[in-house]
Backbone bond lengths (Angstrom), bond angles and torsions (degrees), N, CA, C in turn:
res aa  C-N    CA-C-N  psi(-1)  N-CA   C-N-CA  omega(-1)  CA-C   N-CA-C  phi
1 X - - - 1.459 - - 1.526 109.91 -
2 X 1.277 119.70 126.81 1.734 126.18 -177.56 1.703 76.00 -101.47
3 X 1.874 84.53 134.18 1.471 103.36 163.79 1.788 111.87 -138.25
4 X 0.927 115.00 136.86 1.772 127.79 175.26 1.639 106.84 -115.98
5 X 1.745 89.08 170.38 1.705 113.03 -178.87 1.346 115.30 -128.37
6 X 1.333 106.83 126.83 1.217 109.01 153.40 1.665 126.00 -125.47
7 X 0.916 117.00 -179.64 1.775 132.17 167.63 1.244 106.80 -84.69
8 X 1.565 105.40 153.14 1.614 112.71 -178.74 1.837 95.51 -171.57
9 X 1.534 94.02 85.11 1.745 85.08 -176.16 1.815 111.64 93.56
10 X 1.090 100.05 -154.20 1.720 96.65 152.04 1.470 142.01 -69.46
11 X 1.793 83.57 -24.73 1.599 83.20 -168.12 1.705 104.40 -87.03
12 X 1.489 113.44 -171.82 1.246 152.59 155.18 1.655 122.79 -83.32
13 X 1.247 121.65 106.41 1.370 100.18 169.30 1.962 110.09 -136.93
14 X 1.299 114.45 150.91 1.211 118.51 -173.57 1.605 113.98 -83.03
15 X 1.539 115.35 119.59 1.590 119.02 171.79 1.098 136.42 -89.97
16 X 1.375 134.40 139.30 2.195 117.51 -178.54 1.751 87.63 -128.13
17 X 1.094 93.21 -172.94 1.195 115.96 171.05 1.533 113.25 -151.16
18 X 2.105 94.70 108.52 1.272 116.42 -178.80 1.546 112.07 -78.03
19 X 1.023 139.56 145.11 1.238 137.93 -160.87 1.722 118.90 -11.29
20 X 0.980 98.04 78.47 1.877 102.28 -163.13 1.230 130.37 87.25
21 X 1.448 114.36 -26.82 1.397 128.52 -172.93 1.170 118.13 -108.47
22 X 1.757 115.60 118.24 1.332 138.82 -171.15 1.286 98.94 -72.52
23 X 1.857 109.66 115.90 1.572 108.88 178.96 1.799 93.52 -128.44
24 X 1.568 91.98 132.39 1.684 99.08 175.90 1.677 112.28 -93.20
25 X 1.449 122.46 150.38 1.721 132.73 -156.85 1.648 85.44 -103.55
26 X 1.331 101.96 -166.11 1.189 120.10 -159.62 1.239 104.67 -106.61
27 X 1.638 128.42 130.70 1.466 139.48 177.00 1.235 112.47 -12.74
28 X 1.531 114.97 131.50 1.501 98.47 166.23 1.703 99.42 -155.53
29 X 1.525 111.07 174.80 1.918 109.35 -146.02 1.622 80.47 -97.98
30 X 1.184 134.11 -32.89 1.562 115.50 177.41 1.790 105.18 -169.92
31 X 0.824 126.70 -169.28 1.541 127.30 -127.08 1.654 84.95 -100.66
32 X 1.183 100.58 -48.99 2.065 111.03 178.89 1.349 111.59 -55.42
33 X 1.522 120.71 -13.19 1.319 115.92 173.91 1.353 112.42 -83.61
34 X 1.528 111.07 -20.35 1.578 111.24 -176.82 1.557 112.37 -76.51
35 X 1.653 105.15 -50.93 1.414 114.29 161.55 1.318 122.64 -23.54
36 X 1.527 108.81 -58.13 1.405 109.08 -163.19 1.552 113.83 -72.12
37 X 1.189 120.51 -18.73 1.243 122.56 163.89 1.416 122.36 -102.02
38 X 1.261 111.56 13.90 1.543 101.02 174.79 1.487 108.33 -117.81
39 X 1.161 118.73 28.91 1.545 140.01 147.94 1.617 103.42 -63.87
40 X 1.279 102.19 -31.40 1.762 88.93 -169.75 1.652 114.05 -102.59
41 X 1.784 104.58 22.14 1.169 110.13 -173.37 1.849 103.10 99.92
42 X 1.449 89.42 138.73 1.838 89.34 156.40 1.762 111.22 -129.01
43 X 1.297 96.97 124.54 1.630 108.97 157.69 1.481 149.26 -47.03
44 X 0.975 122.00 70.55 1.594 118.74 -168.27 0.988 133.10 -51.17
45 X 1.603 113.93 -9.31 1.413 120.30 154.74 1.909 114.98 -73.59
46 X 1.258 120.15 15.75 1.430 118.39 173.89 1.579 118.65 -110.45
47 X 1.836 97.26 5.04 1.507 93.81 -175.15 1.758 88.03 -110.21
48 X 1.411 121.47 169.30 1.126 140.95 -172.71 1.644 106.45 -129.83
49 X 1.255 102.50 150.57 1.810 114.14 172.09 1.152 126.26 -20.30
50 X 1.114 168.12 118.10 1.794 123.61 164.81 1.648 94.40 -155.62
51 X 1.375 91.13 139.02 1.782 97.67 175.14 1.523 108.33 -121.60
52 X 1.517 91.59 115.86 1.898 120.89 -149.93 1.763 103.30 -123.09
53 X 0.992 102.06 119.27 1.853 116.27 166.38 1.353 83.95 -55.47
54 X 1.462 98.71 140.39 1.447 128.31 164.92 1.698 102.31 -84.47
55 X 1.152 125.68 -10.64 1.491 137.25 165.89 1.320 127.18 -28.45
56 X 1.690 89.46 -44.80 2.106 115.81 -163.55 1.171 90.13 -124.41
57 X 1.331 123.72 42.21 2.222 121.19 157.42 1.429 68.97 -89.28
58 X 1.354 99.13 152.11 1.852 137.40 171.68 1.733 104.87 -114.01
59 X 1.358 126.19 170.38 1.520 130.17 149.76 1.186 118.51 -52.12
60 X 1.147 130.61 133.80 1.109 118.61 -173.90 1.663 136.83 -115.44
61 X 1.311 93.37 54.48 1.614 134.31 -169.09 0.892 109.17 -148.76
62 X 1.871 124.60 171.49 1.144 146.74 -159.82 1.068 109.66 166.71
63 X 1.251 113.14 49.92 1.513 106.22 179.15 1.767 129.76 -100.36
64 X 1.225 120.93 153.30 1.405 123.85 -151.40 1.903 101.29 -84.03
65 X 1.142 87.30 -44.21 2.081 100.48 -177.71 2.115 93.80 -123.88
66 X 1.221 98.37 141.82 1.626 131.24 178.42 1.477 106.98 -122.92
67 X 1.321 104.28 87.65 2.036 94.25 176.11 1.399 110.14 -107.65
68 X 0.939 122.84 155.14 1.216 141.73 -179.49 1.540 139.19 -139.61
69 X 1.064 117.82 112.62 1.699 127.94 -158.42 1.756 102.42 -85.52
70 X 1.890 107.49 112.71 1.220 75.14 162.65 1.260 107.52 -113.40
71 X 1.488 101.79 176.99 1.426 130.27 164.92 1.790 96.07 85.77
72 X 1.218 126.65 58.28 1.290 125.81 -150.76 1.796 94.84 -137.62
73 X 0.827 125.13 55.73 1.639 139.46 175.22 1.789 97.43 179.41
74 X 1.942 85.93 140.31 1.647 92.17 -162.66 1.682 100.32 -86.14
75 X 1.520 122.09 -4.24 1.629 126.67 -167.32 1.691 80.45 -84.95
76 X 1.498 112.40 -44.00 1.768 90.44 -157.48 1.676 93.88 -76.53
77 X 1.191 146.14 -39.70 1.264 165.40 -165.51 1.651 74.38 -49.69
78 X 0.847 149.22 -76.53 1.569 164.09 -153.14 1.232 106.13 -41.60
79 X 1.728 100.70 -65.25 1.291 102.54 -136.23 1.809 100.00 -90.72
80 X 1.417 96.16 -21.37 1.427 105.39 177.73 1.469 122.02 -83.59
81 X 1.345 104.09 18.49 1.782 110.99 -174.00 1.614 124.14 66.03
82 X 1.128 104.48 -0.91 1.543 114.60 -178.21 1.172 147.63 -41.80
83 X 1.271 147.22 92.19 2.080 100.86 -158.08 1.807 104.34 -80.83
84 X 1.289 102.49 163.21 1.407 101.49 -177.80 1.576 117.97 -77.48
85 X 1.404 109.94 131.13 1.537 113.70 -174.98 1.533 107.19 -60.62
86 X 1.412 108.64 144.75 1.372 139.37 164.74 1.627 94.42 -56.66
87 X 1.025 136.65 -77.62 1.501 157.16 -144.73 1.355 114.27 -100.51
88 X 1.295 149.55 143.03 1.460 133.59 163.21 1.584 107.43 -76.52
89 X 1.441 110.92 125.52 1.087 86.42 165.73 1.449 105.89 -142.34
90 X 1.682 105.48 161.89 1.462 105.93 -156.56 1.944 108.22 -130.52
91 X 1.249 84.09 179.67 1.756 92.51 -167.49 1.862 87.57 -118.92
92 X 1.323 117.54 -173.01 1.240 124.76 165.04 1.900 107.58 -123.23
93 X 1.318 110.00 168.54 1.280 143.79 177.65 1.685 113.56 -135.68
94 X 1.313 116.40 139.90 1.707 117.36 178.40 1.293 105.80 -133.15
95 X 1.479 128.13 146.45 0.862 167.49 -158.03 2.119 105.33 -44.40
96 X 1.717 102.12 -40.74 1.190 111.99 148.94 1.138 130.47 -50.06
97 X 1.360 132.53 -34.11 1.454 129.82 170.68 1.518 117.37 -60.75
98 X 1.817 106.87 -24.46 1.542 105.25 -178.15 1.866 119.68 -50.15
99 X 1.534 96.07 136.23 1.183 88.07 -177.82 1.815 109.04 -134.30
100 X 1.268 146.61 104.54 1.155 136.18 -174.48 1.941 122.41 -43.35
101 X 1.336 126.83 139.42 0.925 129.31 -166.21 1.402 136.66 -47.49
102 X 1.739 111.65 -8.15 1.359 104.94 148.00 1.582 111.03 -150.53
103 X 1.404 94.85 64.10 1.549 101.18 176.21 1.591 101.52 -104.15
104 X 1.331 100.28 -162.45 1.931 95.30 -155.96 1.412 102.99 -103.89
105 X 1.134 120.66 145.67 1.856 125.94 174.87 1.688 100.12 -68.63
106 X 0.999 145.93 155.20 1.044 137.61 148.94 1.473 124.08 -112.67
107 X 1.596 119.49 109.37 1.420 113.15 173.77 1.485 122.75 -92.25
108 X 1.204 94.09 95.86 1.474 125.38 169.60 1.510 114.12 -25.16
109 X 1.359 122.97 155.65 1.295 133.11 163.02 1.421 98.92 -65.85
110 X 1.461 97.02 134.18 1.795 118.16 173.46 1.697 91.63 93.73
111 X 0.660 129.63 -6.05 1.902 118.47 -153.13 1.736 98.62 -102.75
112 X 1.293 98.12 119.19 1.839 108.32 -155.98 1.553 99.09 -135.71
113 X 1.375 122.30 134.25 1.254 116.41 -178.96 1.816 122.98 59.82
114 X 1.411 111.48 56.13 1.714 137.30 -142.41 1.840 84.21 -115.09
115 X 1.372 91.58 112.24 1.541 110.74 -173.09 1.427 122.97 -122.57
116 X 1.059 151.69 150.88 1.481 172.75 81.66 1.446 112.50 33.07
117 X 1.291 129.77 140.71 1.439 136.08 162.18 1.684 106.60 -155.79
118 X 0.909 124.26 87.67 1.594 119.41 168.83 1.564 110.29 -56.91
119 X 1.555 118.87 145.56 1.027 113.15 173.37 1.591 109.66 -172.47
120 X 1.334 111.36 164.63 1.411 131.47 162.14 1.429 132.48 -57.83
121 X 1.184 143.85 89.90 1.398 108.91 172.89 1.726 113.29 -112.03
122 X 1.351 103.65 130.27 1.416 111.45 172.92 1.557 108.96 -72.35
123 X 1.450 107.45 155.44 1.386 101.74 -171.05 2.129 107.69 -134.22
124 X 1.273 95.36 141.37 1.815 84.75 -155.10 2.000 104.98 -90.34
125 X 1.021 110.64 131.51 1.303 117.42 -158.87 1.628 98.81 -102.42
126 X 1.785 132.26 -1.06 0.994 110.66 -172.74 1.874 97.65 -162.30
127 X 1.472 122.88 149.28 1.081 105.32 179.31 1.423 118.17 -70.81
128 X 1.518 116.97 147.18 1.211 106.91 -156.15 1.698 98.84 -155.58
129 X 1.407 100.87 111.27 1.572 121.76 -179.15 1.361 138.23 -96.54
130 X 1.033 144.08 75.95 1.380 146.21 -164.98 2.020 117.58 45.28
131 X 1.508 82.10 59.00 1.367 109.95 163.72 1.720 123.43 -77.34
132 X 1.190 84.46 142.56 2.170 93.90 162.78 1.202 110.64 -50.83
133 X 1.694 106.33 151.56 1.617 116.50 153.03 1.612 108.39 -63.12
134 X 1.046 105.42 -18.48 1.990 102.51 -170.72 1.477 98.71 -98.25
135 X 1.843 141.28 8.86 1.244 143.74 178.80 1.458 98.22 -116.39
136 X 1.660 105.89 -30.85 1.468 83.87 -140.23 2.214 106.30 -79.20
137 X 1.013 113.91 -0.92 1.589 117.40 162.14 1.300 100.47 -60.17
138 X 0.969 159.61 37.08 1.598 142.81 -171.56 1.496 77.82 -137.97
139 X 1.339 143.28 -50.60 1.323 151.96 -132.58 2.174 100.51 -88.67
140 X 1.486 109.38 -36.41 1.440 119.82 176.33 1.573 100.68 -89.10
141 X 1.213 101.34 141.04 1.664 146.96 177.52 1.007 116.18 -87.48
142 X 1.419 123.08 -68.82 1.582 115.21 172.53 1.955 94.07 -171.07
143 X 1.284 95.95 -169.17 1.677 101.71 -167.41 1.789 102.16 -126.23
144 X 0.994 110.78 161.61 1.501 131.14 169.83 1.680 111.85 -129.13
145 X 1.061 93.10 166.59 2.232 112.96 169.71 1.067 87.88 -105.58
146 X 1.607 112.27 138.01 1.759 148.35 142.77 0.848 105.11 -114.09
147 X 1.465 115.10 162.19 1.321 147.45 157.22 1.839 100.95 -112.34
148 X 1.582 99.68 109.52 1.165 104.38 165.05 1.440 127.80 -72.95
149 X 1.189 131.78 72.83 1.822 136.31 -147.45 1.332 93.63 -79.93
150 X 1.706 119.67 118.51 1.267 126.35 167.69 1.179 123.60 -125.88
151 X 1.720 122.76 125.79 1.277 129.27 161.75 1.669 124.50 -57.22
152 X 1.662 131.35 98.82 1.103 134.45 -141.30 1.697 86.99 -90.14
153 X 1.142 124.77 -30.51 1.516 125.40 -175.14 1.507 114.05 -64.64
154 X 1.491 104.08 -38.31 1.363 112.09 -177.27 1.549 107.16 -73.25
155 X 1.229 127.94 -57.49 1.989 140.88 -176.70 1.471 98.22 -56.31
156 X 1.563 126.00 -32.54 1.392 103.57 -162.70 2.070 94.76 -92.27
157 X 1.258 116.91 17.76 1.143 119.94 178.98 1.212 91.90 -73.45
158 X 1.575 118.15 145.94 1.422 128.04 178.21 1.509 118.62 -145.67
159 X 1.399 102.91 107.53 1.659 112.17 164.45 1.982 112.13 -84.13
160 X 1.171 91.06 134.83 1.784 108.06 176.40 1.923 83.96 -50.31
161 X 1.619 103.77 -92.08 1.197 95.84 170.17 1.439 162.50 -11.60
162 X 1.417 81.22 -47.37 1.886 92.13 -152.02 1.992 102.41 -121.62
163 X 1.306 112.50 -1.02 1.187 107.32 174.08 1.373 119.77 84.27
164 X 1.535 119.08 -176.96 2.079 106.85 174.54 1.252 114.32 -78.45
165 X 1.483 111.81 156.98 1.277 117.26 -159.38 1.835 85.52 -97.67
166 X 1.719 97.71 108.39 1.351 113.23 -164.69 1.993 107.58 -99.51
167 X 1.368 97.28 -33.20 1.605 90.75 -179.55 1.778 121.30 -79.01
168 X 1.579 99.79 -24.33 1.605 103.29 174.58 1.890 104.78 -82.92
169 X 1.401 131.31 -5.58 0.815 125.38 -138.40 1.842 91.07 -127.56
170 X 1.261 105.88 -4.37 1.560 115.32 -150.40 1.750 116.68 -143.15
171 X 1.390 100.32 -44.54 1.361 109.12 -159.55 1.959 106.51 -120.93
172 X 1.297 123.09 32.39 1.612 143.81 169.25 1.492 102.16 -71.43
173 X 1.494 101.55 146.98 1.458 121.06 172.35 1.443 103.36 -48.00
174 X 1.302 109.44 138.64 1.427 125.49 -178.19 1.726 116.94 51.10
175 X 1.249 97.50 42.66 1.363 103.94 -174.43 1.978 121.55 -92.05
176 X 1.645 98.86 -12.26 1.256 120.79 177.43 1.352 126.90 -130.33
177 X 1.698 107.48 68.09 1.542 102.29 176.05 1.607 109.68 -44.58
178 X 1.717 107.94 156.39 1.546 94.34 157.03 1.513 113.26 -158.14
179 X 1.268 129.45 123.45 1.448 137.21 -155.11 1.541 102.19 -45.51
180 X 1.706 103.85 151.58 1.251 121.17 -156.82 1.674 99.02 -77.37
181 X 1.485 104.99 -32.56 1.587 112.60 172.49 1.236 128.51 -91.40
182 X 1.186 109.17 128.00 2.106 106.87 176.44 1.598 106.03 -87.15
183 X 1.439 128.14 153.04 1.094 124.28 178.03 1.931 102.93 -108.36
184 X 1.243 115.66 106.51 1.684 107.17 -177.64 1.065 92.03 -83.63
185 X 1.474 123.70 145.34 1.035 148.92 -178.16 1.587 134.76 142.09
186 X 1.384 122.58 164.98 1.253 120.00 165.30 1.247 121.89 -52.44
187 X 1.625 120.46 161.42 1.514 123.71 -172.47 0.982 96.69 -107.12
188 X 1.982 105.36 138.13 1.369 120.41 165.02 1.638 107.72 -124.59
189 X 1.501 105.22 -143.27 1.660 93.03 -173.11 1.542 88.11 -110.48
190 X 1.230 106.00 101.29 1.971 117.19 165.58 1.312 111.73 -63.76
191 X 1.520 115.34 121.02 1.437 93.26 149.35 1.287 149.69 -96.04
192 X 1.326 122.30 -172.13 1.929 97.66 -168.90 1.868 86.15 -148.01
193 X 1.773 93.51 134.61 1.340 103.49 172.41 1.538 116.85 -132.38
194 X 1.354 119.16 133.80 1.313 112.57 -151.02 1.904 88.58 -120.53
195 X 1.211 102.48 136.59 1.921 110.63 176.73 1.610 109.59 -124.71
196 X 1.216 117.78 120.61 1.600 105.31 155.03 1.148 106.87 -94.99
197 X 1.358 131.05 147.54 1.620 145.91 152.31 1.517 101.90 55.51
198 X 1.714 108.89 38.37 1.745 114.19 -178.07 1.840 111.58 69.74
199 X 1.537 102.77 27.62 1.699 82.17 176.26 1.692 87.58 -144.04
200 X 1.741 91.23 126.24 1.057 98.15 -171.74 1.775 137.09 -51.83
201 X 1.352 150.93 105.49 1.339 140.68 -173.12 1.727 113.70 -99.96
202 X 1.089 124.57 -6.62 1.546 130.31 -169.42 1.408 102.83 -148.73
203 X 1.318 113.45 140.77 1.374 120.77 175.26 1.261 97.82 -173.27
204 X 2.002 113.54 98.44 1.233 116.18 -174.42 1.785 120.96 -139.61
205 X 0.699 103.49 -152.54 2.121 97.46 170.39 2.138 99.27 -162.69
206 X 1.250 87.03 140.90 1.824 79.30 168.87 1.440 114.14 -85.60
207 X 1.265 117.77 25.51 1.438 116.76 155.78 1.718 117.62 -77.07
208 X 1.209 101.80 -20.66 1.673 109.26 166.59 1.670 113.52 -81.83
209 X 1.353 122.20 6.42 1.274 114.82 -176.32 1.306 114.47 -78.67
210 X 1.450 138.14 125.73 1.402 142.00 175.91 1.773 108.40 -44.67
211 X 1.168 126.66 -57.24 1.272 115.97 -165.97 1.633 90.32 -133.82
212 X 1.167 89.53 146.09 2.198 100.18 -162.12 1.564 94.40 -88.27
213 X 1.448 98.66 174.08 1.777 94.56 176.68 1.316 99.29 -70.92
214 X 0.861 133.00 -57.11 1.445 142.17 166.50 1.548 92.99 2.22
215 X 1.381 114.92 -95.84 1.241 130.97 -176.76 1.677 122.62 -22.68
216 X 1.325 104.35 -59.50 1.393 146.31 151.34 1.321 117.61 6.67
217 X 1.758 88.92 -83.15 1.310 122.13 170.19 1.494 134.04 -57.94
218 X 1.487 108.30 -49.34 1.881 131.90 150.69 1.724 99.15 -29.76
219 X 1.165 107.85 -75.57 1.417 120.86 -172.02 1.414 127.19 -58.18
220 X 1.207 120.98 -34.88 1.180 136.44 163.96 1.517 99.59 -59.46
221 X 1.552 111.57 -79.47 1.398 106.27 -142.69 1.725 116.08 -74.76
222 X 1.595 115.98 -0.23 1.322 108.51 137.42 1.226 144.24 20.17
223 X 1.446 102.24 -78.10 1.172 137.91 -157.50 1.534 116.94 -136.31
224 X 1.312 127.31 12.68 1.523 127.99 178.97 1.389 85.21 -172.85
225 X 1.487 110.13 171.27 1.470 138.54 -175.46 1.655 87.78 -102.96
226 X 0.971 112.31 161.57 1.888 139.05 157.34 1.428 109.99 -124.71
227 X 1.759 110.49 128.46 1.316 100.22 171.68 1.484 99.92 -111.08
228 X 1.886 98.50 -160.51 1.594 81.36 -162.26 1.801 87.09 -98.11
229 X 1.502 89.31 173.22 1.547 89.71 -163.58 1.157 115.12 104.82
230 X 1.611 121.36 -35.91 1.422 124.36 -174.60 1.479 105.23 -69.49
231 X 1.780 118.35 161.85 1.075 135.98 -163.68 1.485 134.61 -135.41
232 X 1.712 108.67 92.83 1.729 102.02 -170.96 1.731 96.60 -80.38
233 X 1.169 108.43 150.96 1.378 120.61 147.84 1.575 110.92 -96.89
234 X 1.987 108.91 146.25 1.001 108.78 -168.53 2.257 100.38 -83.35
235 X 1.043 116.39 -31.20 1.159 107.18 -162.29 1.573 102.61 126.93
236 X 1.365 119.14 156.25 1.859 110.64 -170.94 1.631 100.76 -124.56
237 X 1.104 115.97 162.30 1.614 117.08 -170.62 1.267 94.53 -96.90
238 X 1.684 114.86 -171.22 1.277 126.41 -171.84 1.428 125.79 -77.34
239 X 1.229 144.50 139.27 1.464 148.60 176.01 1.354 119.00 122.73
240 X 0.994 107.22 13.15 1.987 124.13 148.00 1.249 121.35 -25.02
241 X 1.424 130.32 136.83 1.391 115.48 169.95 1.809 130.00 -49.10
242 X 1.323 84.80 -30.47 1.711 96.44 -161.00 1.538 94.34 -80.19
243 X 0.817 138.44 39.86 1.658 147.74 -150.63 1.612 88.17 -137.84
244 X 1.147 118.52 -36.69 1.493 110.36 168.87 1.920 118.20 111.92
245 X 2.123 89.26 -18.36 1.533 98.05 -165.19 1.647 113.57 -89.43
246 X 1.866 109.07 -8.56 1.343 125.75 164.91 0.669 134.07 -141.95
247 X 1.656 129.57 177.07 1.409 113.80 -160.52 1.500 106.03 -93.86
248 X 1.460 112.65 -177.10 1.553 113.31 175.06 0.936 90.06 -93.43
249 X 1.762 99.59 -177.57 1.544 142.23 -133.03 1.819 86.95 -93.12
250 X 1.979 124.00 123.14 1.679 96.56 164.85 1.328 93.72 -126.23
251 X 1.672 123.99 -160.64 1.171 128.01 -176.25 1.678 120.51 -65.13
252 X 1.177 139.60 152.93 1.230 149.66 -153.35 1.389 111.40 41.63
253 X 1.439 148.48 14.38 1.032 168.04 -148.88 2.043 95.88 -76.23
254 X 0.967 144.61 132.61 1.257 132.81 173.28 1.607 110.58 -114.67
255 X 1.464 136.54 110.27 1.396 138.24 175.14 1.553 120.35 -107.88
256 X 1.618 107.04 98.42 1.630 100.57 -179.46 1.701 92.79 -101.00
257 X 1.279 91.43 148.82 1.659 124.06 176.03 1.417 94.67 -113.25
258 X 1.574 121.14 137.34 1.568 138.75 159.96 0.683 103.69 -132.23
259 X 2.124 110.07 165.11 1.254 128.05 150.41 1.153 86.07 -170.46
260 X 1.850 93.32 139.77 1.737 120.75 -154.37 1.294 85.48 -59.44
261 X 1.516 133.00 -68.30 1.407 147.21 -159.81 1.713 112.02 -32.17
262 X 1.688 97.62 -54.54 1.052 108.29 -155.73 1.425 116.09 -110.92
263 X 1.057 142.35 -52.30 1.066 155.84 -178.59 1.751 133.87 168.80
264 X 1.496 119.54 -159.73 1.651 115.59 176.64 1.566 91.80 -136.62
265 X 1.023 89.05 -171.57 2.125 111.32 -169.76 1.911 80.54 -167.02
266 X 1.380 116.06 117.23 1.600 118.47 134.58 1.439 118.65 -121.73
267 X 1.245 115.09 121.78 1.600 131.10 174.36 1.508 108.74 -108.80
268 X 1.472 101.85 152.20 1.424 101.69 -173.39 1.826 88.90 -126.17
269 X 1.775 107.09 125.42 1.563 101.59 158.08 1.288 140.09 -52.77
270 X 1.611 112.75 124.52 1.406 106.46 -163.66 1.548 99.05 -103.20
């Protein structure tokens, strides 16, 4: 079931579409409240008729933590010379990077070599504490499309010490489109296809992902809580700019991200 948000007044309420027909759910104080109960299934007999401007769809997230695995697909692992990590390991994203599904990327002053990442993000429907790989699927709600938007000038910065410079390079205003629709449901192998200006650069499935959310999640929550709302990214497949075979991201530039399952994101560089 693809479900969206819009406004109506003050409130929040969650939308599907029952056999063609756009039916809006019942008020709610923010998007994690819907999550948290739609672990237990949602009812389509609780949404009603309603003919709604697409005007007042909102993002359709809210999440508290944004993690992100890199180097977590074995095509990009490939193509970028990489060896594949032992460990998942991840960078962060904030809430500033959110960007609605066809609002504009913005490449910032300083921002050089401005690249593409199609991707998955699972979305966590329940608090969830140093759980199993064999629990931790019970813990995701459903998934969305991002565009992982990365500054390649900033990541290939390198401290002996201190590693790539991952938050200037990763985590910028409008740095995380994310499709207007969530898909609730169980995880299968999504695929994800990434286009600039209609020519294809990505064409992948998260069945190529090195460590599953599943995994992800085990590993993560270790060591921190996940609430719901929170957000793994799966990792992006091969045909990235920084791959060498295209160019980067410039102004009026147009990047749609799909997946049949789930939805699209098109942003145009501003």
């Amino acid at each position: 079931m693809k479900v969206s948000f819009v406004t109506k007044g003050d409130a929040i309420h969650p939308t599907i579409k029952d056999e063609g027909i756009l039916k809006i759910g019942k008020p709610i104080r923010d998007v994690n409240e819907f999550y948290s109960s739609a672990l237990n299934g949602v009812d389509p007999s609780t949404f009603s008729a309603e003919n709604k401007s697409t005007s007042d769809y909102i993002i359709p997230v809210n999440p508290e933590k944004i993690l992100c695995p890199a180097l977590n697909f074995k095509t990009h692992s490939s193509e970028t010379n990489q060896k594949t990590p032992e460990f998942p390991y991840f960078f962060s994203k904030f809430k500033n990077a959110l960007l609605s599904s066809n609002g504009q990327i913005m490449k910032h002053p300083g921002v050089e070599k401005l690249d593409y990442e199609g991707e998955i993000a699972a979305i966590i429907g329940k608090k969830t504490h140093n759980v199993s790989k064999s629990n931790a699927q019970q813990s995701i709600v459903g998934f969305a499309v991002v565009n992982d938007v990365s500054a390649r000038n900033y990541q290939n910065q390198f401290s002996e010490n201190l590693g790539k410079n991952w938050i200037m390079a990763k985590a910028a205003d409008t740095f995380l489109p994310v499709s207007g629709e969530v898909f609730i449901g169980e995880e299968e192998e999504f695929d994800i296809r990434t286009e600039v200006n209609g020519e294809l650069r990505q064409s992948g499935n998260t069945g190529d992902m090195i460590f599953s959310f599943s995994e992800m999640i085990a590993y993560l929550s270790k060591n921190f809580t996940l609430e719901p709302g929170d957000m793994i990214l799966s990792g992006t497949p091969s045909g990235v700019a920084a791959s060498g075979k295209f160019k980067f991201l410039e102004k009026g530039d147009r990047v749609k991200i799909s997946s049949r399952k789930i939805g699209s994101i098109d942003n145009e560089i501003a």
